[in-house]
mmCIF file of the N, C-alpha and C atoms, coordinates in Angstrom:
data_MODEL
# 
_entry.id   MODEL 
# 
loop_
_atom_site.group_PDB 
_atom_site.id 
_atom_site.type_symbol 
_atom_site.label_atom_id 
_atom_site.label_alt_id 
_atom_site.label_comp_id 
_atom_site.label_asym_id 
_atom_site.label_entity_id 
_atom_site.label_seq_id 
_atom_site.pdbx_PDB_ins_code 
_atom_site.Cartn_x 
_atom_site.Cartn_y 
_atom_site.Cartn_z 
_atom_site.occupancy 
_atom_site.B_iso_or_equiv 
_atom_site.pdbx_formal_charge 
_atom_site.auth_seq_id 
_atom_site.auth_comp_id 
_atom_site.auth_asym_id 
_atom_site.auth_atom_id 
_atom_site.pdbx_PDB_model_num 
ATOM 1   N N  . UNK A 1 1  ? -21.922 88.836 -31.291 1.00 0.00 ? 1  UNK A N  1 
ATOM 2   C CA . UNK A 1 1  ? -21.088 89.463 -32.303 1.00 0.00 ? 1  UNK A CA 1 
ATOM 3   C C  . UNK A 1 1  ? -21.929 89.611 -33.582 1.00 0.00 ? 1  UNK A C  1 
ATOM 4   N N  . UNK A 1 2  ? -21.859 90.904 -33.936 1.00 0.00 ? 2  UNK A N  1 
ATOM 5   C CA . UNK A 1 2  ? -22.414 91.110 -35.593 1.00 0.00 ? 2  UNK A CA 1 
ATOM 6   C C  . UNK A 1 2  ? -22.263 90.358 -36.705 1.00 0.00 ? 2  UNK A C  1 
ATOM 7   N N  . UNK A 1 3  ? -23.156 90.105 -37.266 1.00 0.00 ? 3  UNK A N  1 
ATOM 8   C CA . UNK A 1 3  ? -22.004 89.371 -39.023 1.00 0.00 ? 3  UNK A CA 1 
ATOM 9   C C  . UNK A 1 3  ? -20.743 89.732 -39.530 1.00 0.00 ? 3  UNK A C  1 
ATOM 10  N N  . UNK A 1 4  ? -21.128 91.967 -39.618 1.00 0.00 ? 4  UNK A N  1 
ATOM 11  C CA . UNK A 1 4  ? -20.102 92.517 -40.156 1.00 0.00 ? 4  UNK A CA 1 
ATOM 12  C C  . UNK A 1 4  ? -18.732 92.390 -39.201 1.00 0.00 ? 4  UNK A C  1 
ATOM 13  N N  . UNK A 1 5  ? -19.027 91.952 -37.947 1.00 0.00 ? 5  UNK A N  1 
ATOM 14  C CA . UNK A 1 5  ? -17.649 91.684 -37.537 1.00 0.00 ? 5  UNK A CA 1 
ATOM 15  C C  . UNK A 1 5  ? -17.120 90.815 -37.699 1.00 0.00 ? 5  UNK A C  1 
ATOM 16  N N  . UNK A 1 6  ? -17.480 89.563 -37.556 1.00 0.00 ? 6  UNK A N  1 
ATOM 17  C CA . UNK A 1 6  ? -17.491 88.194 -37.931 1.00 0.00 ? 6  UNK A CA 1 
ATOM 18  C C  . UNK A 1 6  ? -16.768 88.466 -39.420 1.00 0.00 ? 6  UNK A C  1 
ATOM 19  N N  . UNK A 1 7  ? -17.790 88.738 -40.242 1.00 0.00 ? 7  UNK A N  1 
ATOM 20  C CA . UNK A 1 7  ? -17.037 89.076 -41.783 1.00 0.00 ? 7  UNK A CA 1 
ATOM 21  C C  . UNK A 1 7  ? -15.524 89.802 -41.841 1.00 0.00 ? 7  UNK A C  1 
ATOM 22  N N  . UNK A 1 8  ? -15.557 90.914 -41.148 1.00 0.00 ? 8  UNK A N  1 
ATOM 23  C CA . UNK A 1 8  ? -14.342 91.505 -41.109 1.00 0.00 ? 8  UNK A CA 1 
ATOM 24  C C  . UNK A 1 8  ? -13.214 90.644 -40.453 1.00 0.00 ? 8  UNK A C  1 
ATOM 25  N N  . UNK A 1 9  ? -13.057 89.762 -39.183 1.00 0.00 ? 9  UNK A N  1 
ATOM 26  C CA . UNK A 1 9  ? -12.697 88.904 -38.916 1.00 0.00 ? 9  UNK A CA 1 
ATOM 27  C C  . UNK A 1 9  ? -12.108 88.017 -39.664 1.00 0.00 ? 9  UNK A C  1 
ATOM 28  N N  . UNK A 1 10 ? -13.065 87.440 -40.216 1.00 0.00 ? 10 UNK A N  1 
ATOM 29  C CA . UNK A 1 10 ? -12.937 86.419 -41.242 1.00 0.00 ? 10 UNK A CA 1 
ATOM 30  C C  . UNK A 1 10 ? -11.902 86.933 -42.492 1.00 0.00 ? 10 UNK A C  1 
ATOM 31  N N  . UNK A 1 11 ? -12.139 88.006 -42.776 1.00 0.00 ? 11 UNK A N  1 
ATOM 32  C CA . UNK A 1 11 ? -11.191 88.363 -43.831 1.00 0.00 ? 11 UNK A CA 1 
ATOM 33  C C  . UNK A 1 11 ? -9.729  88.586 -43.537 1.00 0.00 ? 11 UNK A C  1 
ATOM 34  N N  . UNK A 1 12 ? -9.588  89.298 -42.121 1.00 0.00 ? 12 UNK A N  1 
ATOM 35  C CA . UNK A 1 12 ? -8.411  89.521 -41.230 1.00 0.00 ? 12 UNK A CA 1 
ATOM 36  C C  . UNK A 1 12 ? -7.619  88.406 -41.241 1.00 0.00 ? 12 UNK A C  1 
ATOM 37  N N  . UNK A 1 13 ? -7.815  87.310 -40.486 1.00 0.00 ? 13 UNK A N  1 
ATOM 38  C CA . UNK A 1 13 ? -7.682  86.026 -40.618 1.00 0.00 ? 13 UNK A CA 1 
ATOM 39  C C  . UNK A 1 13 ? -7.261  85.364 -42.004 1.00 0.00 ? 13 UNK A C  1 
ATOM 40  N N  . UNK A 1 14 ? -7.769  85.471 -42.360 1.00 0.00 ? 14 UNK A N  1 
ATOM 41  C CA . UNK A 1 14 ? -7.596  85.276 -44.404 1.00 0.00 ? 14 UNK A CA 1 
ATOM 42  C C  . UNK A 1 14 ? -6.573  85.890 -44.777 1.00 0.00 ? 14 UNK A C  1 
ATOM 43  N N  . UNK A 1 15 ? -6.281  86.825 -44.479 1.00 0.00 ? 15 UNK A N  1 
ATOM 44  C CA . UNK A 1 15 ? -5.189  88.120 -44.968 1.00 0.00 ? 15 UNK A CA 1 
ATOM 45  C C  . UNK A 1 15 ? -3.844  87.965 -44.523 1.00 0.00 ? 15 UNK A C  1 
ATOM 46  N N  . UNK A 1 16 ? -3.862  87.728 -43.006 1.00 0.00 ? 16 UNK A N  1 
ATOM 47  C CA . UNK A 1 16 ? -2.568  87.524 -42.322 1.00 0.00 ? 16 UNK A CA 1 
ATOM 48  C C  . UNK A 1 16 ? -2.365  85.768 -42.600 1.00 0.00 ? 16 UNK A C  1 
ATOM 49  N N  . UNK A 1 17 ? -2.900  84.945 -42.906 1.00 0.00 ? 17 UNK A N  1 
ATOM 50  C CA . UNK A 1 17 ? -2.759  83.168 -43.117 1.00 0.00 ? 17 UNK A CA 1 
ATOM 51  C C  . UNK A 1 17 ? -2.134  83.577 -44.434 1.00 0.00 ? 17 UNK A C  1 
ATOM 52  N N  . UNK A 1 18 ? -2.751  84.370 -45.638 1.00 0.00 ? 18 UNK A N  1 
ATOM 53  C CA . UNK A 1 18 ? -2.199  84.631 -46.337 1.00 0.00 ? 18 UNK A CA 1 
ATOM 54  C C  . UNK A 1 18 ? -0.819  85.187 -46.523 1.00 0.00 ? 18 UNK A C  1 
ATOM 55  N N  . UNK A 1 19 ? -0.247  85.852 -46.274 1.00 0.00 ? 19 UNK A N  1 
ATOM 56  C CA . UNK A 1 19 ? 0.900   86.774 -45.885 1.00 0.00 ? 19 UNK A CA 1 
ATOM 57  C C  . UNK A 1 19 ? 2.105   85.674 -45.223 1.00 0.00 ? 19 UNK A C  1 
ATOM 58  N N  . UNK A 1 20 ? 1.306   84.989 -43.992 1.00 0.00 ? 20 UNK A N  1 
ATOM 59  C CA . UNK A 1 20 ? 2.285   84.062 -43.451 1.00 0.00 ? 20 UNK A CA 1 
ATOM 60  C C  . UNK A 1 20 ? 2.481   83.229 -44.724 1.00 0.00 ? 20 UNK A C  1 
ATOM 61  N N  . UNK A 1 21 ? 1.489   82.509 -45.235 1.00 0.00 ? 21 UNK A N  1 
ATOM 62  C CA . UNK A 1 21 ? 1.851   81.258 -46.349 1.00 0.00 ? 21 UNK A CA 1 
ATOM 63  C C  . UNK A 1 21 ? 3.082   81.543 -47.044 1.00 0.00 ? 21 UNK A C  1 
ATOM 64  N N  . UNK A 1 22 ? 2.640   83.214 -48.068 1.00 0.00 ? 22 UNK A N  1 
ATOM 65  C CA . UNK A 1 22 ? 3.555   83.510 -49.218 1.00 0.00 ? 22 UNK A CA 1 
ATOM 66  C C  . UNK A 1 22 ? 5.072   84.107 -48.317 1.00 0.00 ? 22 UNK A C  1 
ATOM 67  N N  . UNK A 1 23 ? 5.043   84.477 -47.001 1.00 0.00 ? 23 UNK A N  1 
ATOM 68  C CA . UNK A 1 23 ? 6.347   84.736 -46.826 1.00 0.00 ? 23 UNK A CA 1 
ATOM 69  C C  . UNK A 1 23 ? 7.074   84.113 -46.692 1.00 0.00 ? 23 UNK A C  1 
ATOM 70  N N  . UNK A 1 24 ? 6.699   82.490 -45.838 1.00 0.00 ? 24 UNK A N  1 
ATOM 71  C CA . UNK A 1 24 ? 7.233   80.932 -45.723 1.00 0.00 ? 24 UNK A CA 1 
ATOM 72  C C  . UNK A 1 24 ? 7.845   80.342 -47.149 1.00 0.00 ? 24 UNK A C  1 
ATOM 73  N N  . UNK A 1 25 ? 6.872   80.773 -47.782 1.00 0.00 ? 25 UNK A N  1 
ATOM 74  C CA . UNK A 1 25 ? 7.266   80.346 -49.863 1.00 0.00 ? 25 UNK A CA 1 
ATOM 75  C C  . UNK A 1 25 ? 8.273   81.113 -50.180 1.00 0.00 ? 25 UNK A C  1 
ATOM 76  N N  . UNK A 1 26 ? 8.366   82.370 -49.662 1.00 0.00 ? 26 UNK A N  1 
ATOM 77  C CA . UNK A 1 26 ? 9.370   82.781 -50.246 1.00 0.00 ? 26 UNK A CA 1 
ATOM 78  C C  . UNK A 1 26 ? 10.832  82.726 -49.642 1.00 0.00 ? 26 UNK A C  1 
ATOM 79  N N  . UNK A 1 27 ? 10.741  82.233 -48.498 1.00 0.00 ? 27 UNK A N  1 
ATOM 80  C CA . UNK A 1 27 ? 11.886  82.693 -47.473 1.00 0.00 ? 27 UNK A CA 1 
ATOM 81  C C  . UNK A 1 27 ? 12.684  81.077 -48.017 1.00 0.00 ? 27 UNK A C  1 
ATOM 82  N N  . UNK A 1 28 ? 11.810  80.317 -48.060 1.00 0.00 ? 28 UNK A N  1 
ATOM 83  C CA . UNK A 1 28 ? 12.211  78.433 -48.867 1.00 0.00 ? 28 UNK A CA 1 
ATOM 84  C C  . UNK A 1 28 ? 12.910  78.745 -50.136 1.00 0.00 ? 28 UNK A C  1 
ATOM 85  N N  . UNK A 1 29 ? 12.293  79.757 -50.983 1.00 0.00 ? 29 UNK A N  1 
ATOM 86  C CA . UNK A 1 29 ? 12.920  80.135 -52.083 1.00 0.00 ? 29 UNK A CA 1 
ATOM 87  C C  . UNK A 1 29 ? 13.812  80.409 -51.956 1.00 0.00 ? 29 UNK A C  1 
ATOM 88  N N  . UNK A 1 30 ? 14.317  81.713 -50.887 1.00 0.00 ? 30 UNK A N  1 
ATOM 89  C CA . UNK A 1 30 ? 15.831  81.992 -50.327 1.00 0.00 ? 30 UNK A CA 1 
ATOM 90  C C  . UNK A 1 30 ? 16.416  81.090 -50.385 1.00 0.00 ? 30 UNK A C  1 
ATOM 91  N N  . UNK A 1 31 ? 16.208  80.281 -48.883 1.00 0.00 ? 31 UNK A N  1 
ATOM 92  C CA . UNK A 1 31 ? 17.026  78.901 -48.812 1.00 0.00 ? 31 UNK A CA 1 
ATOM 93  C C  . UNK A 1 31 ? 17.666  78.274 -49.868 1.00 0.00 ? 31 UNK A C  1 
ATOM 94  N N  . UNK A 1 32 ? 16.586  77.529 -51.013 1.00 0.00 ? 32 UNK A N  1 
ATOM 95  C CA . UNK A 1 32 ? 17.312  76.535 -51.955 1.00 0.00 ? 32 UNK A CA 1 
ATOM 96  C C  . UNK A 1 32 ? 17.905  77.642 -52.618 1.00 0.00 ? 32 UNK A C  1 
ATOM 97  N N  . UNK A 1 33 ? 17.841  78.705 -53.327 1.00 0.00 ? 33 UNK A N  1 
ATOM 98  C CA . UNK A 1 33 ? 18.519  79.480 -54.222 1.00 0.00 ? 33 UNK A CA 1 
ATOM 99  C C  . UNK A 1 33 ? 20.012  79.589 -53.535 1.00 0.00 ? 33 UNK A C  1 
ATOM 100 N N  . UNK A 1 34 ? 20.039  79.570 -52.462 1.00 0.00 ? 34 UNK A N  1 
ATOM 101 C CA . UNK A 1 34 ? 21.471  79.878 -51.459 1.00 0.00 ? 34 UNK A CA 1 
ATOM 102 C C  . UNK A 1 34 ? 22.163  78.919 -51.444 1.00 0.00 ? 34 UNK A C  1 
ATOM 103 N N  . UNK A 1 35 ? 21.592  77.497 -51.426 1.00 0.00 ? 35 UNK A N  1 
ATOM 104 C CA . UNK A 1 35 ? 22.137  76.176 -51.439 1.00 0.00 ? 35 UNK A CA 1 
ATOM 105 C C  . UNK A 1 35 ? 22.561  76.435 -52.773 1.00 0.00 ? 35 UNK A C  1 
ATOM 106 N N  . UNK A 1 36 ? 21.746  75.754 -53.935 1.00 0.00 ? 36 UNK A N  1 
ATOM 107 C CA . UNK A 1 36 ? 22.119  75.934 -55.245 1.00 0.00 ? 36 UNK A CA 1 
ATOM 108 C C  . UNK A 1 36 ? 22.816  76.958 -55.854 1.00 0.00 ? 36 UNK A C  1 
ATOM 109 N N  . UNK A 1 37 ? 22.836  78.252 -55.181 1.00 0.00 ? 37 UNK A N  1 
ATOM 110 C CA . UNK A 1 37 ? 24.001  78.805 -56.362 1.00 0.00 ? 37 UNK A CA 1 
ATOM 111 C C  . UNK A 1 37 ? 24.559  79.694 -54.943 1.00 0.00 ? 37 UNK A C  1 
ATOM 112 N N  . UNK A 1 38 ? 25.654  79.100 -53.971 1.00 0.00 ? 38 UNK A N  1 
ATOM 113 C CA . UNK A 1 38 ? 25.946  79.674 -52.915 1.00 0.00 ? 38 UNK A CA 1 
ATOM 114 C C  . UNK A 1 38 ? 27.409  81.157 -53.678 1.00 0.00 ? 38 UNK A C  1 
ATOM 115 N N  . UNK A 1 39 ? 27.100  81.715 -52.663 1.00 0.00 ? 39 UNK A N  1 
ATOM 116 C CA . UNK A 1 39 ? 27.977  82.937 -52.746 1.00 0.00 ? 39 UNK A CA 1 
ATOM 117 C C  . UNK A 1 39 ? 29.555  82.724 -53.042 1.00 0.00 ? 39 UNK A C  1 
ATOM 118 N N  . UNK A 1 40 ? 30.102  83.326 -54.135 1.00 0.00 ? 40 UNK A N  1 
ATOM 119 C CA . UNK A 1 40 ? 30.947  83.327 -54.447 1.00 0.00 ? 40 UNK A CA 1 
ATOM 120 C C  . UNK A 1 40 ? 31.992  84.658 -53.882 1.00 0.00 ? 40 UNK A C  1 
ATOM 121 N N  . UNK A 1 41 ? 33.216  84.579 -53.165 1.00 0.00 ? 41 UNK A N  1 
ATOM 122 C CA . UNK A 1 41 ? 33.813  85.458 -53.270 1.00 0.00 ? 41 UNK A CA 1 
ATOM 123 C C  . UNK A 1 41 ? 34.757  86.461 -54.473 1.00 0.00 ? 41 UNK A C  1 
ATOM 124 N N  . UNK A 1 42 ? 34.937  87.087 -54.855 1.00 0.00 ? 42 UNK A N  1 
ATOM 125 C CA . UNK A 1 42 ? 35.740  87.875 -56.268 1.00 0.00 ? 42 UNK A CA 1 
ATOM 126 C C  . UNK A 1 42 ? 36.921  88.031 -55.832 1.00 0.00 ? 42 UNK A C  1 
ATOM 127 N N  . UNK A 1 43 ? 38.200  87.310 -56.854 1.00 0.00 ? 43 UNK A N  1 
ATOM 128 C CA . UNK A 1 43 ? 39.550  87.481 -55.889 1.00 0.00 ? 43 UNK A CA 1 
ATOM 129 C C  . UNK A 1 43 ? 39.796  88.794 -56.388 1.00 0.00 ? 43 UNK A C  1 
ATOM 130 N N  . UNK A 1 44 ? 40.087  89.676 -55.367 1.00 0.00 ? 44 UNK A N  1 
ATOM 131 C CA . UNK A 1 44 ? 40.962  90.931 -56.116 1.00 0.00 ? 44 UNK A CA 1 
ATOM 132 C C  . UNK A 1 44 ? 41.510  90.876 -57.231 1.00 0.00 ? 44 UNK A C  1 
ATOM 133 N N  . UNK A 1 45 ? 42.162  91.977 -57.994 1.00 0.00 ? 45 UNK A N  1 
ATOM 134 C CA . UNK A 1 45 ? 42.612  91.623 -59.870 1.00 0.00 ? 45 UNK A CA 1 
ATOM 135 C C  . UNK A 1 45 ? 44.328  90.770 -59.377 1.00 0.00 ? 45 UNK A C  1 
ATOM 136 N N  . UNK A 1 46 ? 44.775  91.695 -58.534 1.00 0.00 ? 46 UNK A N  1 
ATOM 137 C CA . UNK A 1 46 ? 46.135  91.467 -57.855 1.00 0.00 ? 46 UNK A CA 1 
ATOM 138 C C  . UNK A 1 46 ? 46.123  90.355 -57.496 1.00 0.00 ? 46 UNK A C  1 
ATOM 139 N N  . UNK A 1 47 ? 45.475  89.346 -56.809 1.00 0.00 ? 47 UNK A N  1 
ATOM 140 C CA . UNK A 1 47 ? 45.687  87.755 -56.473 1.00 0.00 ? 47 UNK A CA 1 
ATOM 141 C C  . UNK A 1 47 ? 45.541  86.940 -57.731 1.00 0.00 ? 47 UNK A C  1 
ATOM 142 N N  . UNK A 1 48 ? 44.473  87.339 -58.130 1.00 0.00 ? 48 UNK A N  1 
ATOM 143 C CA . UNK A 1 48 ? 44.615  86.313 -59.972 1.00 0.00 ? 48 UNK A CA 1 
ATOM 144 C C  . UNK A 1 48 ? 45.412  86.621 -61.075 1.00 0.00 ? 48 UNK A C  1 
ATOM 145 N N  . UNK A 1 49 ? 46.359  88.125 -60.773 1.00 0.00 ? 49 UNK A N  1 
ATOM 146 C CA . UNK A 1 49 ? 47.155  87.995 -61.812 1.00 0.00 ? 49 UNK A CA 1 
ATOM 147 C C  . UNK A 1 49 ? 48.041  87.238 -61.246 1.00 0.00 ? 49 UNK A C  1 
ATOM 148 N N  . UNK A 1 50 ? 48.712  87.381 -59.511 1.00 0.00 ? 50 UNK A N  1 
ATOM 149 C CA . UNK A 1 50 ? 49.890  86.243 -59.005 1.00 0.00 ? 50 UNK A CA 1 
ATOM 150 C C  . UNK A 1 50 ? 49.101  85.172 -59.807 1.00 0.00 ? 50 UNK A C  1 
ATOM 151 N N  . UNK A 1 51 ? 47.803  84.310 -59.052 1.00 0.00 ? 51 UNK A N  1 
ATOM 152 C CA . UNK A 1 51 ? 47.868  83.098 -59.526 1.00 0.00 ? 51 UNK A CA 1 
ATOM 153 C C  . UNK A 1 51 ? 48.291  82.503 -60.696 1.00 0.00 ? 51 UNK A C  1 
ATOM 154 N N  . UNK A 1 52 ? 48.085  83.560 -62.155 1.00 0.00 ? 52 UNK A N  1 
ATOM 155 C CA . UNK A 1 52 ? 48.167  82.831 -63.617 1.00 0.00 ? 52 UNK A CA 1 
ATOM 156 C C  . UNK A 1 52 ? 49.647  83.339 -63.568 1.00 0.00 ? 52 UNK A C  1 
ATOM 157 N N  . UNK A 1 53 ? 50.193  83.645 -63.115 1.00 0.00 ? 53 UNK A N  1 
ATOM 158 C CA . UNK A 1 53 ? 51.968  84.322 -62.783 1.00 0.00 ? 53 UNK A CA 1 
ATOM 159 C C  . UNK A 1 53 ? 52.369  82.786 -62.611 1.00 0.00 ? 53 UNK A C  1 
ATOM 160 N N  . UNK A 1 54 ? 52.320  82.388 -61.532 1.00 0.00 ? 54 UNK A N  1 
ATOM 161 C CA . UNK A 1 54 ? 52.922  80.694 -60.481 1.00 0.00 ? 54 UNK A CA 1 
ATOM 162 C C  . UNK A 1 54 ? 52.606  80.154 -61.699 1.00 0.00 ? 54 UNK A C  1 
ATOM 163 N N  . UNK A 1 55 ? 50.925  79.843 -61.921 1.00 0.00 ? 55 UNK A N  1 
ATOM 164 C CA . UNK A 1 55 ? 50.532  78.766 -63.285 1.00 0.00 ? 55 UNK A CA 1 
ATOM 165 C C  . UNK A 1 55 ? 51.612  78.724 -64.477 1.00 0.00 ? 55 UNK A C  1 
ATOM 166 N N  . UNK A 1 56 ? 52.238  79.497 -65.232 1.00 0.00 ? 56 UNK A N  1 
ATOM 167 C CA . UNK A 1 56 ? 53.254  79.876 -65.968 1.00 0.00 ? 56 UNK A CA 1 
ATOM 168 C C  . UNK A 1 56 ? 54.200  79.368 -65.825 1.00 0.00 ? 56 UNK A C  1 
ATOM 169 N N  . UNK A 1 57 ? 55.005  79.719 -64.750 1.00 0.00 ? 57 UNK A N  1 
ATOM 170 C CA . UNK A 1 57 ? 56.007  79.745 -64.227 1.00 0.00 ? 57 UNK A CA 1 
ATOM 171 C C  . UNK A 1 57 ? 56.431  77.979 -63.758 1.00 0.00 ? 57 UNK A C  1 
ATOM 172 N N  . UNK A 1 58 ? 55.255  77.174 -63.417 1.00 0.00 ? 58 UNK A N  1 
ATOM 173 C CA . UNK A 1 58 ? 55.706  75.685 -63.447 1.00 0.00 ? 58 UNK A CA 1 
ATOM 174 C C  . UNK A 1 58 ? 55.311  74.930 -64.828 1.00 0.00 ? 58 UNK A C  1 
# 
C-alpha cells in the first residue's frame, strides 16, 4: 500500500471516529435536555377557562 493511501485512510478513519464521537455528544445532549425540561402538553383555552370556572366556584 502507498503512503498516499495509507494517508488518505488515515484521515477517513479520523473523519468518520470524528462524526461518530460528536453525534454520540449530541444525541446525550438530547437525552438529558428531555429528562430535564420534559415536554409539556398546552391545555386548550376551553379546558383552562372550565378549570379557573370550578376553582371559583368552591
Amino acid at each position: 500500500m502507498t503512503p498516499t493511501i495509507q494517508t488518505a485512510l488515515f484521515i477517513a478513519i479520523v473523519g468518520i471516529a470524528g462524526i461518530f464521537i460528536f453525534m454520540s455528544f449530541f444525541y446525550m445532549i438530547i437525552l438529558a435536555l428531555d429528562k430535564y425540561l420534559p415536554y409539556q402538553e398546552e391545555k386548550p383555552v376551553e379546558e383552562f377557562i372550565e378549570e379557573t370556572f370550578e376553582d371559583e366556584e368552591e
